[in-house]
C-alpha positions as CSV (number, residue, x, y, z in Angstrom):
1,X,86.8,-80.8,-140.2
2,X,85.7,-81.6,-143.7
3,X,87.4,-82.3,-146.5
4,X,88.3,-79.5,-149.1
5,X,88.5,-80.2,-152.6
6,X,88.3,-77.9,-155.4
7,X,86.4,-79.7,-158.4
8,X,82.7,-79.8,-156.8
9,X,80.9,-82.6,-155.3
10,X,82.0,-85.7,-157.2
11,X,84.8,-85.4,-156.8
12,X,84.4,-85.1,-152.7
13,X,82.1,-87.7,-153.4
14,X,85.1,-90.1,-154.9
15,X,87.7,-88.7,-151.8
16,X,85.3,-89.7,-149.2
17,X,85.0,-93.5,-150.8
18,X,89.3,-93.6,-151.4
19,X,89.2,-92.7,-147.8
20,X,86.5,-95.5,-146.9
21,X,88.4,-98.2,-148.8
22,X,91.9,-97.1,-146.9
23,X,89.9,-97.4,-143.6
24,X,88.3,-100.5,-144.7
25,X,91.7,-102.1,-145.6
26,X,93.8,-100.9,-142.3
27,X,90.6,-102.2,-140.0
28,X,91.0,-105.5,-141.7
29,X,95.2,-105.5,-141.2
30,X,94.5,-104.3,-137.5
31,X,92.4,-107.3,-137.0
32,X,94.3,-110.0,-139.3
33,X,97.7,-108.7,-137.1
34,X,95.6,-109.5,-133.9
35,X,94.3,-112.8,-134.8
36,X,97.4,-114.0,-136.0
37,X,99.3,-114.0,-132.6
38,X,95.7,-114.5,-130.3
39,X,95.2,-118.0,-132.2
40,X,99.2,-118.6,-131.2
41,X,99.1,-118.3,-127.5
42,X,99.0,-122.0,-126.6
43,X,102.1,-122.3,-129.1
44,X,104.0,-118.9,-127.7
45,X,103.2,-120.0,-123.7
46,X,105.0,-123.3,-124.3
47,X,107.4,-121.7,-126.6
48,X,108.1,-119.4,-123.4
49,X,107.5,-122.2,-121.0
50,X,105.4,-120.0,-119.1
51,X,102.7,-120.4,-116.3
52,X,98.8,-118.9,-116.3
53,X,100.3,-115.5,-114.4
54,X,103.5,-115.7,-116.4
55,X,101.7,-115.0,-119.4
56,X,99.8,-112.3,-118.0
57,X,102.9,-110.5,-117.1
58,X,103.6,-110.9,-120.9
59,X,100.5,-109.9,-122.2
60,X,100.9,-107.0,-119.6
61,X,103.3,-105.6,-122.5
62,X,100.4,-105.2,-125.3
63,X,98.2,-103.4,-122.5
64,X,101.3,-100.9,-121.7
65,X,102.0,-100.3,-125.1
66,X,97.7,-99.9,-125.7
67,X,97.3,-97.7,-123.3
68,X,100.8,-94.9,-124.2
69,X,99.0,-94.6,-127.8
70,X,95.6,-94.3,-126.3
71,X,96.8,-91.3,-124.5
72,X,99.3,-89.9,-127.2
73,X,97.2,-90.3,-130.0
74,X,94.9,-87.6,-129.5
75,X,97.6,-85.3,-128.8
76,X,99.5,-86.1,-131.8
77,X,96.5,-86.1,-133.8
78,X,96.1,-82.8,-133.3
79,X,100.1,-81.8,-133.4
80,X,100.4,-84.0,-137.2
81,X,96.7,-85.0,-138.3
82,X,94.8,-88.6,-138.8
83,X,97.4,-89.5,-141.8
84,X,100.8,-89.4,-140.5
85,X,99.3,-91.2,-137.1
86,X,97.8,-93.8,-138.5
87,X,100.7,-95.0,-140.8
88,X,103.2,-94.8,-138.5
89,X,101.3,-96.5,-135.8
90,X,100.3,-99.1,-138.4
91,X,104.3,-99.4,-138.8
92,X,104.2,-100.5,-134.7
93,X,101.9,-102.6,-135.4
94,X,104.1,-104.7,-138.0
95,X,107.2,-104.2,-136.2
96,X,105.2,-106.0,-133.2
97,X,104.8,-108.8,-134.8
98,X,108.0,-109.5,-136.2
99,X,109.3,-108.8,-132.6
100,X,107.3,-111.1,-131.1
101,X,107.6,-113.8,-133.6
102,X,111.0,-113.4,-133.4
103,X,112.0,-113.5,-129.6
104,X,109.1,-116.3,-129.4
105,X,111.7,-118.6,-131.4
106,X,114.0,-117.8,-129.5
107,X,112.2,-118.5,-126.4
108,X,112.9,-115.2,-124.8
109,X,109.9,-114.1,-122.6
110,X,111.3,-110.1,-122.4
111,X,111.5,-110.3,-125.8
112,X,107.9,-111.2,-126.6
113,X,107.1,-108.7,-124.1
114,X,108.9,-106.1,-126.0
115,X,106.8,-107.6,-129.0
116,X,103.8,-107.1,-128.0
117,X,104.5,-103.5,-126.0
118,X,105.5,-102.8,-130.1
119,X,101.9,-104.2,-131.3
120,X,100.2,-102.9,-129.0
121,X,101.7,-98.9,-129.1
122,X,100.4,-99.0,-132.4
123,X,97.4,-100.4,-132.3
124,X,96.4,-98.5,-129.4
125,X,97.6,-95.4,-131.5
126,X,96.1,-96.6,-134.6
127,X,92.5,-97.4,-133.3
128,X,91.9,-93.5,-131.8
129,X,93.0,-92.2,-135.3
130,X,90.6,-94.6,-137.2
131,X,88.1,-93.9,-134.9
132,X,88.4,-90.3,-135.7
133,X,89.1,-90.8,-139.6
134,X,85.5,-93.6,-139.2
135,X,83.6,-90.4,-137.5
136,X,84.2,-88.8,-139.6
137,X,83.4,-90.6,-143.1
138,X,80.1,-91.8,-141.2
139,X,79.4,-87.8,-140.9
140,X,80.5,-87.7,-144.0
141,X,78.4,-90.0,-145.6
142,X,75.5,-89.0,-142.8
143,X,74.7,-93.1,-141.8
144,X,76.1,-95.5,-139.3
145,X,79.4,-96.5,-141.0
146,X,81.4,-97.5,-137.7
147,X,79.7,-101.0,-137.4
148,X,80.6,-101.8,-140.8
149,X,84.7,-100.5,-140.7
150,X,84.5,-102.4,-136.8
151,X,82.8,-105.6,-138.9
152,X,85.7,-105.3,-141.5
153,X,88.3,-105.3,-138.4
154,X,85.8,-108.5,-137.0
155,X,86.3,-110.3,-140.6
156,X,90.7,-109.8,-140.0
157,X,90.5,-111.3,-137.0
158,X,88.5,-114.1,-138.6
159,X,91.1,-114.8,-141.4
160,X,94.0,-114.3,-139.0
161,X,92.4,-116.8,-136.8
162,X,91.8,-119.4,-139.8
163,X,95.6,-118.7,-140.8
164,X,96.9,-119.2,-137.5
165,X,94.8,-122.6,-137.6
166,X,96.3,-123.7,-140.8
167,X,99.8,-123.0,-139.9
168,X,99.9,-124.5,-136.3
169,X,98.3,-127.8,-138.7
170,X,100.9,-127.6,-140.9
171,X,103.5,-127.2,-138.1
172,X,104.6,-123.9,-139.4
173,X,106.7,-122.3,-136.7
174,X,105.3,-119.1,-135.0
175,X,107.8,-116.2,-136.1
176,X,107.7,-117.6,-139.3
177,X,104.4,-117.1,-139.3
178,X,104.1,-113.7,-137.9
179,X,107.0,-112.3,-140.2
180,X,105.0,-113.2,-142.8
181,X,101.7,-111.8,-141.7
182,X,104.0,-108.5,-140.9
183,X,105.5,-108.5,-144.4
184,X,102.3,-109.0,-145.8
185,X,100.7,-105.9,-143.5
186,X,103.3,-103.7,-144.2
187,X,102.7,-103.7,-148.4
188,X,98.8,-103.5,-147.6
189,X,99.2,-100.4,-145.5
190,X,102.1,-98.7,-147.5
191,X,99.2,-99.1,-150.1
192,X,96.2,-98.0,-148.3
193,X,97.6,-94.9,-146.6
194,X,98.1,-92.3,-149.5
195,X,94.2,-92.3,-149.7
196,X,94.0,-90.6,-146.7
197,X,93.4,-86.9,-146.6
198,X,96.2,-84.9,-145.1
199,X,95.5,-82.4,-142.3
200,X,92.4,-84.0,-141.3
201,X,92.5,-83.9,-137.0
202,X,94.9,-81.5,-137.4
203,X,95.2,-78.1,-135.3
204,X,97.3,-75.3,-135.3
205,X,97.3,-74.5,-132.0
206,X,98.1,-77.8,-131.2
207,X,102.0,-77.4,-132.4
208,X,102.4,-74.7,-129.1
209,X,101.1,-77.0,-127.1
210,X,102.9,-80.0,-124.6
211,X,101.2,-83.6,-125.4
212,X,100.7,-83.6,-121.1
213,X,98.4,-80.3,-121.4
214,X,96.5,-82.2,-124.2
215,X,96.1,-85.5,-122.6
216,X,95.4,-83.4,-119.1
217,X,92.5,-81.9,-121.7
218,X,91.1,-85.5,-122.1
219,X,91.0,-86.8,-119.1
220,X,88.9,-83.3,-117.9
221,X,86.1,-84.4,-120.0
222,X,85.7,-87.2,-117.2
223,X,83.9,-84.7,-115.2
224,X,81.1,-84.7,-118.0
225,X,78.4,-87.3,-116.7
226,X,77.6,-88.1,-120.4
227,X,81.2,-88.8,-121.5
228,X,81.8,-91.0,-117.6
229,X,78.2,-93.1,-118.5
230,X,79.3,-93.9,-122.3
231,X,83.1,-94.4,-121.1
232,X,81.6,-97.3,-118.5
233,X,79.8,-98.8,-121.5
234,X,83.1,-99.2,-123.5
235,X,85.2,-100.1,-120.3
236,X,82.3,-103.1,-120.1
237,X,82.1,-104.1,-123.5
238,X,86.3,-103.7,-123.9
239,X,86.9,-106.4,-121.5
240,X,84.5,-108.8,-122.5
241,X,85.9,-108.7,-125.8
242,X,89.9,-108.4,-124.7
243,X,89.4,-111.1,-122.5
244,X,88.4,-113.1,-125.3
245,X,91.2,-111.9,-127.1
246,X,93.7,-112.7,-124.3
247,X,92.3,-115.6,-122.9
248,X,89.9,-117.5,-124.8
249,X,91.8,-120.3,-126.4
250,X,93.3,-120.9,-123.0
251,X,90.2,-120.6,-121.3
252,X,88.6,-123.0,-123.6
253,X,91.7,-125.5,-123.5
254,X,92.4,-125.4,-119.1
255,X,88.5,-125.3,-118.7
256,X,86.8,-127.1,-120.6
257,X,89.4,-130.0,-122.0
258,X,89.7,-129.0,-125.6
259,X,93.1,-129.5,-127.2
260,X,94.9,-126.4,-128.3
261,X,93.1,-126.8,-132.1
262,X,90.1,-127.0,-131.0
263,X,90.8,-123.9,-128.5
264,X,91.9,-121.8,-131.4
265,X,88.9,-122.8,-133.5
266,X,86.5,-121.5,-130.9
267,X,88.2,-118.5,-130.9
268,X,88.1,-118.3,-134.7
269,X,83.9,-119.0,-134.0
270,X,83.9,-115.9,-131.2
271,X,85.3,-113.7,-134.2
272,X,83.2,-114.5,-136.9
273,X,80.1,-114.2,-134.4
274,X,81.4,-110.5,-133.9
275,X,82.0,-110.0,-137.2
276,X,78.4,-111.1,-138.5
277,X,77.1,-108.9,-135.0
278,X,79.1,-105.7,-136.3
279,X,78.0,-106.0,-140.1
280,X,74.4,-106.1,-139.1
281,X,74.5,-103.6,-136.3
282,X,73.9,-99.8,-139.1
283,X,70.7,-102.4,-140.0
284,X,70.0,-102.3,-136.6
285,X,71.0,-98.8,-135.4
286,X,68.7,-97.6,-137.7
287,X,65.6,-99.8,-136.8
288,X,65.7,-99.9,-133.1
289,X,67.8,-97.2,-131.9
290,X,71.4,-96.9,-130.3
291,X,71.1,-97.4,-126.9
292,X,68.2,-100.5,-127.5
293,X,71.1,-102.4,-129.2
294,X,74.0,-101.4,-127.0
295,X,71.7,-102.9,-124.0
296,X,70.9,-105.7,-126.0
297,X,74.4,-107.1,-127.1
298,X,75.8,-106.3,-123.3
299,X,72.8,-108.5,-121.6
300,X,73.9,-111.2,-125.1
301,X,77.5,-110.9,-123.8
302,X,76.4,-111.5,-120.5
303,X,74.6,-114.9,-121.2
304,X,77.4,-115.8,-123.3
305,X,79.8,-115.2,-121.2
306,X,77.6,-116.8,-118.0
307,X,77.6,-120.4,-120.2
308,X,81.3,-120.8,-120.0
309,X,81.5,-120.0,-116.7
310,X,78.8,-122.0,-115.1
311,X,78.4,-124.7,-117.3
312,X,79.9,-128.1,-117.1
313,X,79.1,-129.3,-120.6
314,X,81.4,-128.6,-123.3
315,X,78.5,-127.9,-125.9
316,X,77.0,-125.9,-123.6
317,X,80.3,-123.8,-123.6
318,X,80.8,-123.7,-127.2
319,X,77.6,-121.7,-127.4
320,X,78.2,-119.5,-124.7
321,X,80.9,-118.2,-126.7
322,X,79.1,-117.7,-129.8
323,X,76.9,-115.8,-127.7
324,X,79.5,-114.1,-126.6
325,X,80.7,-113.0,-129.6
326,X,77.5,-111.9,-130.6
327,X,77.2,-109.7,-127.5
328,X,80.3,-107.6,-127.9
329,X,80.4,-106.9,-131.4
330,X,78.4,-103.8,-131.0
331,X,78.9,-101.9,-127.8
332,X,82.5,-100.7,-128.4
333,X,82.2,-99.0,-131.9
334,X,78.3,-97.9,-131.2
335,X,79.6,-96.1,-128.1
336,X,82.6,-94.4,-129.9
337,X,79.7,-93.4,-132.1
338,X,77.6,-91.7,-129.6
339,X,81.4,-89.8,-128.3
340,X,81.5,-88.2,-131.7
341,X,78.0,-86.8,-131.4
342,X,77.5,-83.1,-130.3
343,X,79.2,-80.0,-131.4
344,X,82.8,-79.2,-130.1
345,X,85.8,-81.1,-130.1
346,X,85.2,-84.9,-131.1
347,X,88.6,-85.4,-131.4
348,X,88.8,-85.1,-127.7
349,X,85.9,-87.1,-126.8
350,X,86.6,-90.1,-129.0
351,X,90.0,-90.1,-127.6
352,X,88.7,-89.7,-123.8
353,X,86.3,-92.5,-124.7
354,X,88.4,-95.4,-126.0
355,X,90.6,-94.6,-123.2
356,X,88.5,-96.8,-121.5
357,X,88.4,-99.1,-123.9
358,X,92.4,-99.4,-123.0
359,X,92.2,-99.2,-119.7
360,X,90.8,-102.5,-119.9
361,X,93.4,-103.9,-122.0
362,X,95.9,-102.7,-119.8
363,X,94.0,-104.1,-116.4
364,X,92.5,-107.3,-117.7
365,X,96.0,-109.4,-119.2
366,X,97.0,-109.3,-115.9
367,X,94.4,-109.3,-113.6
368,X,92.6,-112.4,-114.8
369,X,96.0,-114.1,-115.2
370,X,96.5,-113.5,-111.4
371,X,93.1,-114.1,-110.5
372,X,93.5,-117.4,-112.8
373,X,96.4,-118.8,-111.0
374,X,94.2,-118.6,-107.8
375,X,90.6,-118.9,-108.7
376,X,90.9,-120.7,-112.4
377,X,90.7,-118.8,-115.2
378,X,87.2,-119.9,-115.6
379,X,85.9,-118.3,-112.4
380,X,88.3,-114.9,-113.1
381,X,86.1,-114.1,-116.1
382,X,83.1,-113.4,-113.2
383,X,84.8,-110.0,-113.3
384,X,84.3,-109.4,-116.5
385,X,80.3,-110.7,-116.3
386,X,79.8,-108.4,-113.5
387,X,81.6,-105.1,-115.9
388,X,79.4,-106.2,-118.8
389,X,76.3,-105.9,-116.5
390,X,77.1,-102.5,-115.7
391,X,77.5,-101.9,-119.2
392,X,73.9,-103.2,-119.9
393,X,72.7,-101.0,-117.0
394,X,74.5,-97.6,-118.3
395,X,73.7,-98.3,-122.3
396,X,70.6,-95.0,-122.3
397,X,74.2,-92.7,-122.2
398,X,74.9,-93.8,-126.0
399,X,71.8,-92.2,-127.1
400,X,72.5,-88.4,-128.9
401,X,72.5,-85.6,-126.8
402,X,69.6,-83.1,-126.4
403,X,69.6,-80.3,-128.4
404,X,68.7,-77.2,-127.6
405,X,65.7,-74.7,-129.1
406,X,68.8,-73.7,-131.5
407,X,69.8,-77.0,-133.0
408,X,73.0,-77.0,-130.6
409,X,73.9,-80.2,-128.7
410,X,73.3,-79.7,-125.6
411,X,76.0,-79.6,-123.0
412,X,76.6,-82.5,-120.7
413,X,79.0,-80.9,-118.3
């Protein structure tokens, strides 16, 4: 669907950059919001008093909450449109972290569960809508545009990261912290939002429809190899970057013998590796080709991700997860990229597509925390190599579908 305005091209010309900006500034909030709790979790697990697998089960909350607004959102898109989803998900995303901050002074574990089951409904909500709202502006403006609005969520998590850093040195407590940070997102998005075409994802038939037919809809387009293939690249490329998100400070700290600083500041270097990966990657799209640079950042990932694990030597380690960083800036918005390709219902696709994204959210928290109480959390992350491998080895599936003799995208059922 395209947007309809009635004064001629400028003036569709000046909607589609309003609508940019808004993206632009939500992607960065998204990732800021993320950040700001990630760089915490050394603080919140003693706050909580809570073990490796304790933690899991608490981070088990955000990968709930991800994966109901993965599987509403499409639904609701459709019912309401891009707009209304994406601010009030935005509002869960907020509410999260006041939640979270909250019960974490209080040093109630089902509370930051709650927290995070908040934060993560909306961003898992949020993210499909973007995603949509992104395909559509890079349509739009007919050039890779999802590496740039995936850098400018890369660049939030950077500056959350570098907050969380300065307030854990200052000794700032962490639900002052978050409330602020959710104060602070809350005017930004309140902001942002009205730019935001209304109707856009929307369908009429949608309102006669139950949100279970919808999401039954999705999941169908499983059955399409192409839409399985590029589904395995995210599910690949999610966890390696989840995991970081999860798990890296800790990983770094119980590992590798860094203090909890020095944990967060590597995890403030993994995101500003991704973010410089994700605002190069339209350069690269363009030079070498889609699935060339997918393969390429999931065998980067890979090495990265094989230097923490393997090595012994702490320098060693620290460039592993640059190198990881680098790795996994691409492969997730590339391949939401190559979803929206073809003719037919992107909506669906996208949304079947970061469903896999979410899926490994919602297995990885705990999974590697149980596999870290037994194994180490250094040896868990070998799942996550081995996923990212199969990413490299299913990466031709991002490339645009055939066409046929009538300029029609082929179908891939």
């Amino acid at each position: 669907m395209t947007e309809h305005t009635g004064s001629g091209a400028p003036t569709a010309r000046t909607g589609t950059r309003a609508r940019r900006r808004a993206l632009l500034v939500i992607f960065f909030l998204v990732g800021v919001g993320l950040a700001s709790w990630v760089t915490r979790t050394p603080a919140i697990r003693d706050a909580l008093a809570a073990s490796t697998g304790e933690m899991g089960l608490v981070l088990f909350g955000l990968s709930v909450g991800s994966m109901t607004g993965i599987l509403a959102a499409g639904p609701l898109v459709r019912r309401c449109g891009t707009k209304p989803v994406i601010a009030v998900s935005s509002g869960f995303v907020v509410a999260g972290l006041a939640v979270l901050g909250g019960f974490t002074a209080l040093g109630t574990a089902s509370g930051a569960f709650a927290g995070l089951l908040l934060f993560g409904l909306g961003m898992g909500c949020s993210d499909v809508a973007l995603n949509i709202e992104g395909a559509e502006v890079e349509r739009l403006a007919d050039r890779p545009l999802l590496p740039l609005l995936h850098g400018t969520y890369s660049a939030g998590t950077v500056v959350g990261s570098l907050l969380g850093l300065a307030f854990a040195h200052a000794g700032i407590g962490v639900g002052w912290h978050l409330a602020g940070v959710a104060v602070l997102g809350a005017l930004a998005t309140t902001a942002a939002a009205p730019a935001l075409p209304a109707g856009f994802g929307q369908e009429r038939a949608a309102a006669g429809r139950g949100i279970g037919v919808a999401a039954r809809q999705q999941i169908d387009l499983w059955t399409r190899p192409r839409i399985a293939l590029i589904g395995c690249v995210v599910l690949g490329m999610a966890l390696a970057e989840g995991s970081a998100n999860d798990w890296l400070p800790l990983l770094m700290v119980d590992a590798h013998g860094f203090d909890p600083a020095m944990g967060a500041s590597l995890f403030t270097a993994f995101a500003a590796a991704m973010t410089a990966g994700r605002f190069a990657g339209s350069g690269l799209v363009r030079r070498f080709g889609r699935a060339p640079v997918v393969r390429a950042s999931a065998l980067c990932a890979g090495i990265g991700i094989a230097l923490v694990i393997f090595t012994g030597t702490p320098a060693v380690a620290v460039t592993g997860v640059v190198i990881w960083g680098l790795g996994t800036s691409l492969g997730f918005p590339l391949a939401i990229s190559a979803a929206g390709d073809g003719d037919g219902d992107s909506t669906a696709r996208v949304g079947s597509v970061a469903t896999a994204g979410y899926l490994a959210f919602l297995v990885g928290p705990p999974m590697l925390g149980f596999l870290g109480d037994h194994f180490g959390l250094r040896y868990a992350m070998i799942v996550v190599l081995v996923l990212v491998g199969c990413a490299a080895a299913t990466a031709s599936a991002v490339r645009a579908p055939a066409r046929d003799a009538n300029g029609e995208a082929m179908t891939d059922a």
